[in-house]
N, C-alpha and C positions, 0 to 999 in steps of 0.2 A: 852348543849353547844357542847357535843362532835359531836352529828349532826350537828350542822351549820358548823365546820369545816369540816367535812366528804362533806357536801355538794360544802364549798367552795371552797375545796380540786378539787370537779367533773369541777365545773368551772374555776380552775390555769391551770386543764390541758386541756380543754376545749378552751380557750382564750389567754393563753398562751406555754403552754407547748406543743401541739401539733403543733402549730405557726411558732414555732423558731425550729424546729429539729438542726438546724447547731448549735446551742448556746447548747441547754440541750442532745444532743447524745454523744457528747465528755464529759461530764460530768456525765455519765454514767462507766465508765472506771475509771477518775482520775481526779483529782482537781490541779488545779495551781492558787490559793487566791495570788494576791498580795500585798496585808493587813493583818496584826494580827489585830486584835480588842479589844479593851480590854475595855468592857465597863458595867455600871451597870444595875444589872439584872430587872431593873423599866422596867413596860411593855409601859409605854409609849416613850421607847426610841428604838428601833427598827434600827439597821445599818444600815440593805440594805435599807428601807424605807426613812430613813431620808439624805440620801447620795445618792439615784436613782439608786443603787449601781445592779447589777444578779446577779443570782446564781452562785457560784464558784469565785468571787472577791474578799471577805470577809472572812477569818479565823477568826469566832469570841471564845472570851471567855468572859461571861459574869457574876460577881457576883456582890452581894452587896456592891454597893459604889465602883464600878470599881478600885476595891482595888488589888495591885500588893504586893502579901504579901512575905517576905522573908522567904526563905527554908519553900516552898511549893511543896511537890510532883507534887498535880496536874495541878499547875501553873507551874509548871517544865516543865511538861512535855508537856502541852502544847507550852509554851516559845519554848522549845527546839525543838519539831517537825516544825514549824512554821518557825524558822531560819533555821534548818540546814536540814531539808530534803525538806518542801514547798518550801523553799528559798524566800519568801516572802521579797519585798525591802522595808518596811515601818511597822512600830509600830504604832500603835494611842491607848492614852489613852483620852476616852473621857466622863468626867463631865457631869453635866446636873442639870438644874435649881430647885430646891423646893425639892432637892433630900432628903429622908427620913432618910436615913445612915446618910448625916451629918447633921441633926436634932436631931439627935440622941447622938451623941456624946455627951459624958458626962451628960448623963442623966440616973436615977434611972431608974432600971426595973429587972422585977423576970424571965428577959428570963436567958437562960443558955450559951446559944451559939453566942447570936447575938455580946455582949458585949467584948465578947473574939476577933470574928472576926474585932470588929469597932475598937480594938487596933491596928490596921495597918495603923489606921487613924488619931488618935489621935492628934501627931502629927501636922496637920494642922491647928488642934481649937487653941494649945498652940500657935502656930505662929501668927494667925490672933489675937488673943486676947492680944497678947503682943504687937502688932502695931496699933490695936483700942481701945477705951473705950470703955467699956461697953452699947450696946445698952439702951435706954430709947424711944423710939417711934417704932412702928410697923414697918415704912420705914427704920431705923437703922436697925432694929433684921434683914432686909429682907436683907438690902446693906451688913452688917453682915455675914447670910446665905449664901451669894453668894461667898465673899471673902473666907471662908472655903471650897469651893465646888470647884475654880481654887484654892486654897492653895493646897487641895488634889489633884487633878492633877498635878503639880509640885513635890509631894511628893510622888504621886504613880512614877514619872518618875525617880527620885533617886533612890525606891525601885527597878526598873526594871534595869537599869545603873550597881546594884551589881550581877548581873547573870552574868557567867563567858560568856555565851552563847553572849548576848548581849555586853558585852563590847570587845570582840572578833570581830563579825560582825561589830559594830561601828569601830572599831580601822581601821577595812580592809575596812570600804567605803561600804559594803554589804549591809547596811539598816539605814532607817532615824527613826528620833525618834521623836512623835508627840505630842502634847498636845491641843485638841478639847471641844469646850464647846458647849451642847447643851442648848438653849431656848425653852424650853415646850409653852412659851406663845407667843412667834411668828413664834418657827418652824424653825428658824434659827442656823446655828451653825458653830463656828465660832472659826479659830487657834488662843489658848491663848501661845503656845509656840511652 
């Protein structure tokens, strides 16, 4: 595998990168994203990709289940670089359809780590389940699945709203606050807040 990217590596700059000098030369030196990203690390969700978005537009940070966890170092420090030194004027946290992290939630397993992390999520299952019954048919568990996956988006945006960082920039008009949902099955994606 690592060949074919090595390869397709020869044709990005081949077909693009030597293309555009105006675009990729100044990005060479320094970056000016005017997007934080905040999205899950599923590889079929891709930001620049599914947004049309170049390089240097997108500050992303991406883990599982696009989860905004409180008093996170590394989400910190991200956050924190992103506002106050990129100056970035927009947050997106953005969701995404058949997402595995919320399948997951509350469900038995001998991993060690995942379990711990999908606590920042939680959260969203109790909410959806306290406003739905209980699924009984396939299309349920699926319309189900889906309301957990914008609930966590909603829920990751409260998590981000308690960084002093963020609610500072919000206060002063510096930056908007986004909530995005991707469609794996048409590709489409789409502001749920």
């Amino acid at each position: 595998m690592i060949e074919k990217f090595l390869e397709g590596n020869k044709r990005f700059v081949k077909e693009d990168f030597a293309k555009d000098p105006e675009h990729y030369g100044p990005l060479a030196s320094a970056q000016h994203p005017e997007v934080l990203w905040i999205g899950c690390s599923d590889s079929r969700v891709n930001p620049e990709r599914i947004t049309g978005a170049k390089a240097g537009q997108i500050f992303v940070h991406r883990n599982i289940g696009n989860i905004v966890p409180i008093h996170d170092w590394n989400f910190a420090t991200v956050l924190e670089y992103a506002v106050n030194h990129l100056k970035v004027g927009d947050i997106v946290i953005c969701g995404h359809s058949n997402c595995g992290a919320m399948k997951a939630l509350g469900h038995e397993t001998d991993d060690v780590y995942i379990p711990l992390w999908l606590n920042n999520a939680m959260e969203a299952k109790h909410r959806v389940d306290a406003r739905i019954p209980a699924p009984k048919t396939p299309e349920e568990e699926k319309y189900r699945l889906r309301e957990i996956e914008i609930e966590n988006v909603a829920l990751q945006i409260e998590h981000l709203r308690t960084y002093p960082t963020v609610k500072a920039a919000e206060k002063e008009g510096r930056i908007g606050v986004h909530g995005l949902y991707f469609d794996l099955a048409t590709g489409e994606l789409e502001k749920i807040f």
